[in-house]
C-alpha positions as CSV (number, residue, x, y, z in Angstrom):
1,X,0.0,0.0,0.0
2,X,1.5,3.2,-1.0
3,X,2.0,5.9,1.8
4,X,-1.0,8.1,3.3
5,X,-1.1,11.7,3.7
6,X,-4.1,13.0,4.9
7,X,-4.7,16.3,3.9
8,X,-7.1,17.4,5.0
9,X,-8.0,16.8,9.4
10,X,-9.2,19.5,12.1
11,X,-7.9,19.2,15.6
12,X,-9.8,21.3,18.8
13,X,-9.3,21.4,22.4
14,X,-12.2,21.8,24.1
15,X,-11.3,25.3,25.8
16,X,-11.9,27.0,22.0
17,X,-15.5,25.3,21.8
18,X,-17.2,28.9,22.4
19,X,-15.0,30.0,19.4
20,X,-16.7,27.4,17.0
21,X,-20.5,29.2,16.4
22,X,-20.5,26.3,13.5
23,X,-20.5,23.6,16.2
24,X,-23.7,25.2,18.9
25,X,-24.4,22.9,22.1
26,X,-26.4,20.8,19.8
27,X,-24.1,19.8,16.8
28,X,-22.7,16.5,17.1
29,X,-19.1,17.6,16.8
30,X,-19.0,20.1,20.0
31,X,-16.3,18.5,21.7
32,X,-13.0,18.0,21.8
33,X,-11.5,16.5,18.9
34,X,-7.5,15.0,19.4
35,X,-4.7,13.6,17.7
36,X,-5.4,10.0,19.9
37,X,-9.3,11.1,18.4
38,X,-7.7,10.8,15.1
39,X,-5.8,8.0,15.7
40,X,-8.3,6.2,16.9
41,X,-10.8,7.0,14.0
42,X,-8.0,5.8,11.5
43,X,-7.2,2.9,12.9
44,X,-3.5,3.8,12.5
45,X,-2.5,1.7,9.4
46,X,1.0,1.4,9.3
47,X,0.3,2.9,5.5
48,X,-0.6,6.7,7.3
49,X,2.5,8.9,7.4
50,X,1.0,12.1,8.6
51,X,-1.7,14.7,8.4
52,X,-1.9,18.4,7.5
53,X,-4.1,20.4,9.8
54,X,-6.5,23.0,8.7
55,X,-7.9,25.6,10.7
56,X,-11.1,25.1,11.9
57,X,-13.5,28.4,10.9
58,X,-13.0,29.8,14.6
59,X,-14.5,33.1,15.2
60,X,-15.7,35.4,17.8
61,X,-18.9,36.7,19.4
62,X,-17.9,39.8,20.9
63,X,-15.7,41.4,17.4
64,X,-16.1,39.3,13.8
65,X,-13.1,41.1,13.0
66,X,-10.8,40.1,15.9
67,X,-7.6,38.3,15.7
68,X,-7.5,36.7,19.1
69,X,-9.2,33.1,18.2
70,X,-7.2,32.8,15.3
71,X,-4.0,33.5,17.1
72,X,-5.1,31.2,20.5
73,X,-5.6,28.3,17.3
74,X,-2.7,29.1,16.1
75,X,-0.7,28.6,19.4
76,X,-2.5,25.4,19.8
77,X,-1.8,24.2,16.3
78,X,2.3,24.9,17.2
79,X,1.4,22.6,20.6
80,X,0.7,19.3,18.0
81,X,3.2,20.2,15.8
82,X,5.8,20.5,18.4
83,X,4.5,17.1,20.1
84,X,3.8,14.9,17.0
85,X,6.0,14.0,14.6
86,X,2.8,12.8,12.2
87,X,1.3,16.2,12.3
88,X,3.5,17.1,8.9
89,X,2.2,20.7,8.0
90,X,-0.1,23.5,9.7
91,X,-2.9,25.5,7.7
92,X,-3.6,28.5,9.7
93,X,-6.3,31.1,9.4
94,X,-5.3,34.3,7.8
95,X,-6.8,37.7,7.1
96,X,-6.9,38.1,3.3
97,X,-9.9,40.6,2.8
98,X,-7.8,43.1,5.3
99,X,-5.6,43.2,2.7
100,X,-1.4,43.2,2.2
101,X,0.2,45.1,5.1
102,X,-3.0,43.6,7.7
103,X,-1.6,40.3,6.5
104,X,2.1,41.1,7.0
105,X,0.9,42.6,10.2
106,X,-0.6,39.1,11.2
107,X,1.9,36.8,9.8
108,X,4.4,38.4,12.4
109,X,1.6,38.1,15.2
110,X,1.0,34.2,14.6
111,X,4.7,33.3,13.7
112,X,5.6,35.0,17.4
113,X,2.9,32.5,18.4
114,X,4.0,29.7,16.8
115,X,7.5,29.8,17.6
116,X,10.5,29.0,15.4
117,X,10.2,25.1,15.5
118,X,6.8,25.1,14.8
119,X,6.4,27.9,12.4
120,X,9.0,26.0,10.0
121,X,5.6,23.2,9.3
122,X,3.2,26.7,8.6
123,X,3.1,25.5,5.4
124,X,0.1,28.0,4.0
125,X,-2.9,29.7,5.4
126,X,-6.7,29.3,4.5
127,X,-9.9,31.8,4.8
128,X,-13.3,30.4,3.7
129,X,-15.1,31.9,1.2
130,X,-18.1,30.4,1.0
131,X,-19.8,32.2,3.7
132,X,-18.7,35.7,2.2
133,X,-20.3,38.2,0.0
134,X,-19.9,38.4,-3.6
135,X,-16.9,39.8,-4.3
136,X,-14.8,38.8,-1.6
137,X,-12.3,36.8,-3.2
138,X,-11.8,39.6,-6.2
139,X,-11.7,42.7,-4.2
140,X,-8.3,44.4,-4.9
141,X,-7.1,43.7,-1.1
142,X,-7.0,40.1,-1.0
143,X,-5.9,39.6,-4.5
144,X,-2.7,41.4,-3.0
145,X,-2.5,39.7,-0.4
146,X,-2.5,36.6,-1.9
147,X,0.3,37.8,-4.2
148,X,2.2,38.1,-0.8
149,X,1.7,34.9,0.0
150,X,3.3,33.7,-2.9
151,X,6.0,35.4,-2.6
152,X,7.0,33.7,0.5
153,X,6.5,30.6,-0.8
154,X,2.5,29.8,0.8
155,X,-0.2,27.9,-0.6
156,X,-4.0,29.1,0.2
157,X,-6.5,27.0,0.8
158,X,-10.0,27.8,-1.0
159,X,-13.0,26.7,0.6
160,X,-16.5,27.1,-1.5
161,X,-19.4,25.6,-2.1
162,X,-21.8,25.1,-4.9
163,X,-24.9,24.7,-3.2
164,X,-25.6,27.6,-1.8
165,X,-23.5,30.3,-3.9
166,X,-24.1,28.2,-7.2
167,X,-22.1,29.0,-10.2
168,X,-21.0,32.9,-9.6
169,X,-18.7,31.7,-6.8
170,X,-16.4,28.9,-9.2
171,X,-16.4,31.7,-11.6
172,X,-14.8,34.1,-9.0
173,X,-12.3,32.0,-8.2
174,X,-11.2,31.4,-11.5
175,X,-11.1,35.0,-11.9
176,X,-9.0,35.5,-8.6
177,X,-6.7,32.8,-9.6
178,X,-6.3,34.5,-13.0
179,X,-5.6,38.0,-11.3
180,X,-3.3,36.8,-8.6
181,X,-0.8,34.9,-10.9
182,X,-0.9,37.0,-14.6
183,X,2.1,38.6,-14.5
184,X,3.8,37.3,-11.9
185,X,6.9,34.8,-12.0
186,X,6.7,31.6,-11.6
187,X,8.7,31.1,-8.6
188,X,6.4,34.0,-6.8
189,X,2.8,32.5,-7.6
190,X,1.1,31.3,-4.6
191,X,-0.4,27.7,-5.1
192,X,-4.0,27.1,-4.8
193,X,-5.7,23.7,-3.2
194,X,-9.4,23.8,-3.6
195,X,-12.2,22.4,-1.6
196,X,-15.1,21.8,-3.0
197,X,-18.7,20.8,-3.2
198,X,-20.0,17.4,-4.3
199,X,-22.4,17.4,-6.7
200,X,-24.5,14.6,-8.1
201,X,-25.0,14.2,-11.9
202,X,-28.8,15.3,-11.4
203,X,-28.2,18.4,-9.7
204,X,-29.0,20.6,-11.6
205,X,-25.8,22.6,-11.5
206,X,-23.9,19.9,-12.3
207,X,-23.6,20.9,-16.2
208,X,-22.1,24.2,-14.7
209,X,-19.9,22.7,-11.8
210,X,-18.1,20.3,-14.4
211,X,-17.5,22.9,-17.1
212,X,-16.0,24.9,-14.1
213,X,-13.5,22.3,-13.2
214,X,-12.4,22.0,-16.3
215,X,-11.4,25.4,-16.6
216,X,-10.0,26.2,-13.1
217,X,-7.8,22.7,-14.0
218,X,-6.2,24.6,-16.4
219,X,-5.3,27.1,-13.8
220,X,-1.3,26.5,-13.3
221,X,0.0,25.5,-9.5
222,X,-3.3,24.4,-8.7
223,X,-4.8,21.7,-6.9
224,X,-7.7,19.7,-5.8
225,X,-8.4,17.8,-2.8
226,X,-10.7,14.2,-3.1
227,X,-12.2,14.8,0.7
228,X,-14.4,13.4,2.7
229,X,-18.0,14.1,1.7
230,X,-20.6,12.0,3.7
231,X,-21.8,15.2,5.3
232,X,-23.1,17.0,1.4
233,X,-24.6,12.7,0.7
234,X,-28.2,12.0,1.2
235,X,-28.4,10.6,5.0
236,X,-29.1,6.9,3.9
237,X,-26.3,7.0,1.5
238,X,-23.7,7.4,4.3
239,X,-25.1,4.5,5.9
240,X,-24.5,2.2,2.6
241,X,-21.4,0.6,2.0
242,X,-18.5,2.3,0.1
243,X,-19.3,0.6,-3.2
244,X,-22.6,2.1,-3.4
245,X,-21.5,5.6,-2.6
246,X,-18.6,5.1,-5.4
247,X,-21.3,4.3,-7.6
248,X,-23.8,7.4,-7.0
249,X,-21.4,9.9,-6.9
250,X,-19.5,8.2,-10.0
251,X,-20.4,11.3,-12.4
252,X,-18.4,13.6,-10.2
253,X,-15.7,11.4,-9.4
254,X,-15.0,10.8,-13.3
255,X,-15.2,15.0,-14.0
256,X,-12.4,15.4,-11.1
257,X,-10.1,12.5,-12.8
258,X,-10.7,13.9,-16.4
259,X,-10.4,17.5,-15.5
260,X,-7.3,17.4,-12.7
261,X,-5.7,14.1,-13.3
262,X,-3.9,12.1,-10.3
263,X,-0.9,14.1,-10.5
264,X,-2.7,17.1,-9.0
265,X,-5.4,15.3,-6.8
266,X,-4.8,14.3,-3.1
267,X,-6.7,12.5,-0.4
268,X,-7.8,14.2,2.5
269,X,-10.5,13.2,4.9
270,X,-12.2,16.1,6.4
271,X,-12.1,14.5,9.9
272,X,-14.0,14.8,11.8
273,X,-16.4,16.8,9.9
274,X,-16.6,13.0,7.6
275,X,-18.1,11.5,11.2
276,X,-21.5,13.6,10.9
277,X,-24.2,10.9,10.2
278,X,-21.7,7.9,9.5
279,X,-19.7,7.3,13.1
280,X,-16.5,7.9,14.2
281,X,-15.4,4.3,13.6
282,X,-16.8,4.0,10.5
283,X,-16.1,7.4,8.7
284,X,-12.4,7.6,7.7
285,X,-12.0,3.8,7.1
286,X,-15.1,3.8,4.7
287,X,-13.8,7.3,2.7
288,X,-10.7,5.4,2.1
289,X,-12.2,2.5,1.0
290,X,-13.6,4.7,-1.7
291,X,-10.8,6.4,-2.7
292,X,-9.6,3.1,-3.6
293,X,-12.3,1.5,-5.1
294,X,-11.2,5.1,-7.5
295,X,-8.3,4.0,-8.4
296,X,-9.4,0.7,-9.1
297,X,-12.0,2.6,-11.2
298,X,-10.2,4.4,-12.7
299,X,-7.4,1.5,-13.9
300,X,-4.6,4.0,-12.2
301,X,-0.6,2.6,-11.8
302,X,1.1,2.4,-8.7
303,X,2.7,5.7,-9.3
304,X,-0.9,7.6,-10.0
305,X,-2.2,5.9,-7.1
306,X,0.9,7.1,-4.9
307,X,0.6,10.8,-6.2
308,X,-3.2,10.8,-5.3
309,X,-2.5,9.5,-1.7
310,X,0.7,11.3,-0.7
311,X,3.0,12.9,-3.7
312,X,0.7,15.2,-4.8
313,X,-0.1,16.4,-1.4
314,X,4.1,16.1,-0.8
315,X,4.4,19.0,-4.1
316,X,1.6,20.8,-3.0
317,X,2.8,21.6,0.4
318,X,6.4,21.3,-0.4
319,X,6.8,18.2,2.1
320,X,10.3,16.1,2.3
């Protein structure tokens, strides 16, 4: 079995729970959520060589704007990199619609946070977009900001989704790739790993959604994630075997082959957002079942199948 990197995993203590308005009293992931969590969800297969960790949307109730639940995040993202060698790379929160110098400005902030050792696995920085207005992603502030993460060598993380911004919101980030790399070298362009939506071939935005990937695949330094996705499935459909969830989401599986290919594809899980409605010691064994039932699929060789479950995430994120 080739080597796992999990790209894709969110980590909490249970101290930055009133920090997470996504997970209320009453959503099934208010808790605590650790690496022996993880470890425990995956099984550890001698196969799993590390995970990336990605900020987790924190925010706060008294001042939307405010830095200080990023930063405490941030501090506690440096704690498990600092304390596990499988924690391979850190995906902090960053303030791109503040613009350039706000970003500089926070950069110093969380690196002081971080600390030296840990800092060194800050491999790029993510801020959602699909909860923000049109626009957001385009304005002339975090276009430039962007460009400054490039040019220290960062990768930024895009988060949308389809269903409830619908076609408008692929099209603006193709058109904020396109802005933040014409013209610049390519040694200074910041990568891009998406996440996106699943759709199903009767959706009726489907037509849209695949004509999209096809042109944001042609986007250069950019990449795509295969994640976890029992929480956007049809409640029943989580509960079926891995087989039959290959099978109904086939259409959108064969779009992301065609369009991105393995060599720019990696698996992530979304733990333990993949646990909602499926189980905690169900969830990441069954999305890796049907990541390879993919490849099987899809007739890949050993060397696509390696790139789609650790060398492309290794390029991506510049990992040894």
């Amino acid at each position: 079995m080739a080597p796992i990197i999990d790209s894709h995993i969110h980590l909490n203590p249970s101290s930055a729970l009133p920090t997470l308005p996504w997970r209320d009293p009453s959503h099934p992931l208010h808790r605590e959520h650790s690496v022996s969590d993880y470890n425990s969800a995956t099984g550890s297969p001698s196969s799993l060589s590390g995970f990336i960790l990605i900020e987790a949307d924190h925010s706060s109730n008294d001042d939307p704007n405010s830095w200080t639940p990023h930063l405490q995040e941030v501090s506690f993202m440096s704690t498990i990199a600092n304390n596990n060698p499988s924690c391979l790379a850190l995906i902090p929160w960053a303030p791109l619609p503040e613009g350039a110098a706000k970003l500089e400005e926070y950069l110093t902030a969380a690196e002081k946070e971080v600390g030296t050792q840990a800092w060194k696995k800050v491999r790029g920085f993510r801020f959602l977009l699909q909860d923000q207005p049109a626009g957001t992603g385009t304005s002339e502030g975090f276009v430039e900001a962007l460009k400054v993460l490039g040019k220290k060598g960062y990768v930024f993380e895009v988060g949308i989704n389809q269903h409830r911004k619908g076609k408008r919101q692929l099209e603006e980030v193709w058109e904020m790739i396109s802005r933040v790399q014409e013209g610049v070298e390519e040694g200074e362009r910041v990568k891009f790993v998406l996440n996106l939506t699943i759709l199903n071939q009767a959706d009726p935005s489907f037509l849209a959604w695949r004509e999209a990937m096809f042109t944001l695949s042609k986007c250069p330094q950019t990449y795509i994630k295969l994640s976890g996705c029992f929480s956007e499935l049809p409640e029943k459909l989580r509960q079926r075997p891995a087989e039959d969830i290959v099978s109904a989401i086939l259409p959108w599986l064969a779009v992301l082959l065609a369009a991105w290919g393995p060599k720019r594809i990696m698996f992530g899980s979304d733990w333990p957002v993949c646990t909602v409605g499926v189980g905690n010691d169900e969830a990441w064994k069954k999305w890796h079942r049907v990541v390879e039932l993919v490849c099987d699929f899809a007739g890949l060789s050993v060397e696509d199948q390696e790139r789609i479950w650790s060398g492309t995430a290794k390029e991506a994120y510049g990992l040894e």
